[in-house]
LODRENBA-164146 format. One record per residue: residue in three letters; x, y, z of N, C-alpha, C in turn. Coordinates in steps of 0.001 Angstrom, whole numbers, padded with zeros to 6 digits, always signed. Layout:
BEGIN
ALAXYZXYZXYZ;...
***
This chain:
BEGIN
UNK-078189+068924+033100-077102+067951+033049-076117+068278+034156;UNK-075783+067754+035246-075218+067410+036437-073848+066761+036092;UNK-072568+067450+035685-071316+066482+036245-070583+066508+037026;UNK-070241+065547+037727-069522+065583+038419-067817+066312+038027;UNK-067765+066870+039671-066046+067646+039100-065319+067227+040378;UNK-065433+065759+040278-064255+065441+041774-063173+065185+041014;UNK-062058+065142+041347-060552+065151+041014-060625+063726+040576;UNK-060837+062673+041620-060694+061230+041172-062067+060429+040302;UNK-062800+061179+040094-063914+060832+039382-063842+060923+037681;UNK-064039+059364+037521-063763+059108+036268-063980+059829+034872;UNK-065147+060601+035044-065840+061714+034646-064785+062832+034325;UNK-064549+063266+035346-063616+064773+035534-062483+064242+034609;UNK-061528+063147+035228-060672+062715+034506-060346+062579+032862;UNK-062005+061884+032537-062051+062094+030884-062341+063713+030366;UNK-062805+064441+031085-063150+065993+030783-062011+066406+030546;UNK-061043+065819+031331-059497+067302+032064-058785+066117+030667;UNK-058811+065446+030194-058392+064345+028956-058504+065334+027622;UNK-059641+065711+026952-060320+066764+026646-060806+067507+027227;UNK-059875+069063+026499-060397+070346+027153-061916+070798+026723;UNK-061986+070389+025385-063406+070717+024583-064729+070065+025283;UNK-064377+069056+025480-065883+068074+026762-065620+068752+027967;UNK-064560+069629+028398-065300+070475+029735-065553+071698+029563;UNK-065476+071943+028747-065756+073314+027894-067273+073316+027729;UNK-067546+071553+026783-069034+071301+026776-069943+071256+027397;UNK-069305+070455+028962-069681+070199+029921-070331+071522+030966;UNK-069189+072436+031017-069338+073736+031715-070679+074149+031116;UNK-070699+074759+029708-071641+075050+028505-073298+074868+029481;UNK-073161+073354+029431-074415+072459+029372-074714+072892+030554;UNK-074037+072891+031603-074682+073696+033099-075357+074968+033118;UNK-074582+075761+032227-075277+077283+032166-076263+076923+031653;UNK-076359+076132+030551-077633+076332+029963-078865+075774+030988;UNK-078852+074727+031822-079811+074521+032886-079545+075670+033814;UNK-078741+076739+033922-079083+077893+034760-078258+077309+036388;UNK-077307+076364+035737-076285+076631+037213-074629+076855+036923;UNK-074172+078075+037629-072872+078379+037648-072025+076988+037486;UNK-071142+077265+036644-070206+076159+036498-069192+075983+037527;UNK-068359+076919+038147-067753+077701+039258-068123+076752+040700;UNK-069532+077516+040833-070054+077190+042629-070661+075696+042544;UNK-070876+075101+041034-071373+073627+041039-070040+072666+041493;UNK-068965+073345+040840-067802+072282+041349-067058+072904+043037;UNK-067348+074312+043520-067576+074116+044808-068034+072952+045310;UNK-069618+073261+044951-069936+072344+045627-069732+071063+045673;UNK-069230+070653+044475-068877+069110+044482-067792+068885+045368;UNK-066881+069730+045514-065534+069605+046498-066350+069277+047819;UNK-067228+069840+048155-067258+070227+049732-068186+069147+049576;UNK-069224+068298+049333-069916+067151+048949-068812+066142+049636;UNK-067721+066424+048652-066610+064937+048771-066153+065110+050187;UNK-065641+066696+050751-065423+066344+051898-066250+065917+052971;UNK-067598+066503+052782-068582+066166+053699-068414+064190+054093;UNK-068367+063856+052518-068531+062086+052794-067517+061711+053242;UNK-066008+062080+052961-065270+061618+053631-065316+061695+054950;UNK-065497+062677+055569-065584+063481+057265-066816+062311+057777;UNK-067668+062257+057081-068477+060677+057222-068251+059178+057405;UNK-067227+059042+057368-066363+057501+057297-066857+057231+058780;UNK-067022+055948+058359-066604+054619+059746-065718+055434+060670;UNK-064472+055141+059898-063471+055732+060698-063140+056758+061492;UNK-063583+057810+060192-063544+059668+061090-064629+059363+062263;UNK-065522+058787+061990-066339+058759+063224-066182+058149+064344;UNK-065465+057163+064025-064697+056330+065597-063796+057240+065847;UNK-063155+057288+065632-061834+058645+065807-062289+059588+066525;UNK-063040+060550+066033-064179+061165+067069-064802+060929+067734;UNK-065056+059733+067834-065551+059204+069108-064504+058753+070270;UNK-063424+058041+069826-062180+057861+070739-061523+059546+071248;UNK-061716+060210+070634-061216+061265+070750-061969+062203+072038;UNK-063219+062363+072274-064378+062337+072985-064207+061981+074169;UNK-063855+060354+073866-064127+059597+075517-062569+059442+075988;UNK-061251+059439+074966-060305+059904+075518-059811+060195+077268;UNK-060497+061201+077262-060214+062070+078489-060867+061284+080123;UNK-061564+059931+079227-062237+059437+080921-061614+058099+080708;UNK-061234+057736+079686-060228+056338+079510-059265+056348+080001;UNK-058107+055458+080684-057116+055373+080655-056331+055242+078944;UNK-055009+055636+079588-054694+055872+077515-054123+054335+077296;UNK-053691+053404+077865-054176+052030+077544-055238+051609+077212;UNK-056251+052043+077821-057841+051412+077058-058012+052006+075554;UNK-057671+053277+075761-057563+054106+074719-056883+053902+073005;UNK-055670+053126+074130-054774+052930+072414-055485+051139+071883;UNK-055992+050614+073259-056772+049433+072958-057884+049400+071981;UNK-058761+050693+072672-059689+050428+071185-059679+050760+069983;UNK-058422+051727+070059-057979+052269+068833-057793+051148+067886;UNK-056774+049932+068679-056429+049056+067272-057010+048314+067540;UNK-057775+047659+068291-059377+046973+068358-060072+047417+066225;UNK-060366+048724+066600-061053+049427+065418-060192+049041+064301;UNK-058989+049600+064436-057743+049377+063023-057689+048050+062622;UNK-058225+046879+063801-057375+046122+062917-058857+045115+062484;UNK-060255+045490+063149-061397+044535+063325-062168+044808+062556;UNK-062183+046279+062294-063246+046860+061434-063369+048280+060581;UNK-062062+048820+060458-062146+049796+059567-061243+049008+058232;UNK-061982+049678+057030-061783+048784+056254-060177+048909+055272;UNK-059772+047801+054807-058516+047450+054626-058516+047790+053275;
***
């Protein structure tokens, strides 16, 4: 049994609601033989991974990149080109 332990995840939310269902919850992991601890590591670093994944972070890094051979007019151009055409609202 796999739960999720992101902060905004509806899940966690009803757990941290009741202390006894994450108590249960924790429980039910050991018993499939995974740390309760390094499972919600890992769920943290999961969430950041997807965020660092966005549309966005990735244009950003990419403007950020070509920066240096743009003029910073073209630069702040495609910036809100992106902000205002296609990262989402």
């Amino acid at each position: 049994m796999l739960l999720p332990f992101s902060p905004s995840d509806p899940t966690t939310q009803a757990l941290k609601a009741d202390p006894s269902r994450w108590r249960d919850a924790a429980r039910a992991l050991l018993r499939d033989g995974i740390d309760p601890m390094q499972h919600r590591r890992d769920s943290r670093i999961d969430a950041e991974r997807r965020a660092a994944n966005t549309f966005a972070a990735v244009a950003e890094e990419w403007i950020a990149k070509n920066a240096g051979a743009w003029s910073t007019v073209h630069a702040e151009r495609v910036r809100k080109f992106l902000r205002v055409e296609l990262y989402p609202k």
